[in-house]
N, C-alpha and C positions, 0 to 999 in steps of 0.2 A: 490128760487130753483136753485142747479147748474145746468150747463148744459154744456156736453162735448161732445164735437167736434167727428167726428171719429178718426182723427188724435193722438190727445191729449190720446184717450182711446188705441188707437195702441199702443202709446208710454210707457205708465201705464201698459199697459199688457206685453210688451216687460220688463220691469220693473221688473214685476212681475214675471216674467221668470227666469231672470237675478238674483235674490233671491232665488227662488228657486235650481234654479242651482248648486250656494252659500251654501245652507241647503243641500246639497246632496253629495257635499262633504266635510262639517263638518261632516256627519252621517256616510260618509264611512273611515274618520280617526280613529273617536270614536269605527269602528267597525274590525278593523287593529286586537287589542289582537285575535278575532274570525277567522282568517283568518290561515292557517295550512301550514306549510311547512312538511310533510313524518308525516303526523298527530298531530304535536306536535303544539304548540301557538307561534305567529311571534311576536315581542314588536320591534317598533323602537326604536331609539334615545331618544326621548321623552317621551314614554311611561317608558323605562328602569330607565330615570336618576331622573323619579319621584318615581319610587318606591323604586329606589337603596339611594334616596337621595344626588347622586351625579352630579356633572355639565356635561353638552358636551362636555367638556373640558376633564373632567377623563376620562369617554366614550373614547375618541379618546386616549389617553394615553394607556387602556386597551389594546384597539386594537394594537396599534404600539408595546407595549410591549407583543403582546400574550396573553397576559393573559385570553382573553376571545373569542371567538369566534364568525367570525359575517357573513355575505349574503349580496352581497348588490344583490338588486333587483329595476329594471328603477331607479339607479343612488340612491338610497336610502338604507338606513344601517337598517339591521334587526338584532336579533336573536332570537335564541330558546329558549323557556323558557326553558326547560329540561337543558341544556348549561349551563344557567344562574345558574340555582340550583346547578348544576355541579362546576361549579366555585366557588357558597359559599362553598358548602363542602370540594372543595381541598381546601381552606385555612383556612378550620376549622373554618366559620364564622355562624351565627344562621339565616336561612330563616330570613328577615324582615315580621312583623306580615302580611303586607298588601300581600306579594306575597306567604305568606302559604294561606290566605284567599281569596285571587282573582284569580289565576290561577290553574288549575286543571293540573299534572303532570302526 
């Protein structure tokens, strides 16, 4: 039979804490698309250059170059979906399937 100390179960629990914590903000990244800037859908950096298929790298170029419009918010790079659609349509490019089907405009 094991048998744990109180110390040892503090420590476990603090642990357990500590993970949880962890899960609570992996759930609030995953939950970023849902978050609304003047009602419209936020996508960071990350969330963008997966569905645009391009690196962090073009991201930041769009930016420098205007091209695309962006928020930063607590030091961090957003935009609007609406924007984003925006942008494919000035240059005459086709919604990618995943952001006619994932995002509501």
């Amino acid at each position: 039979m094991l048998q744990i100390n109180s110390e040892t179960a503090h420590k476990m629990f603090i642990q357990l804490m500590e993970r949880f914590d962890k899960i609570e903000k992996l759930l609030e990244r995953q939950n970023k698309m849902k978050e609304c800037l003047d009602g419209d859908t936020l996508l960071d950096n990350y969330d963008l250059s997966k569905l645009l298929g391009v690196t962090h790298r073009t991201l930041a170029r769009y930016r420098q170059k205007k091209l695309i419009r962006y928020y930063m918010i607590d030091g961090r790079t957003y935009y609007k979906a609406s924007e984003v659609k925006d942008f494919f349509e000035q240059k005459g490019l086709p919604l990618p399937a995943s952001m006619r089907n994932n995002i509501n405009f």
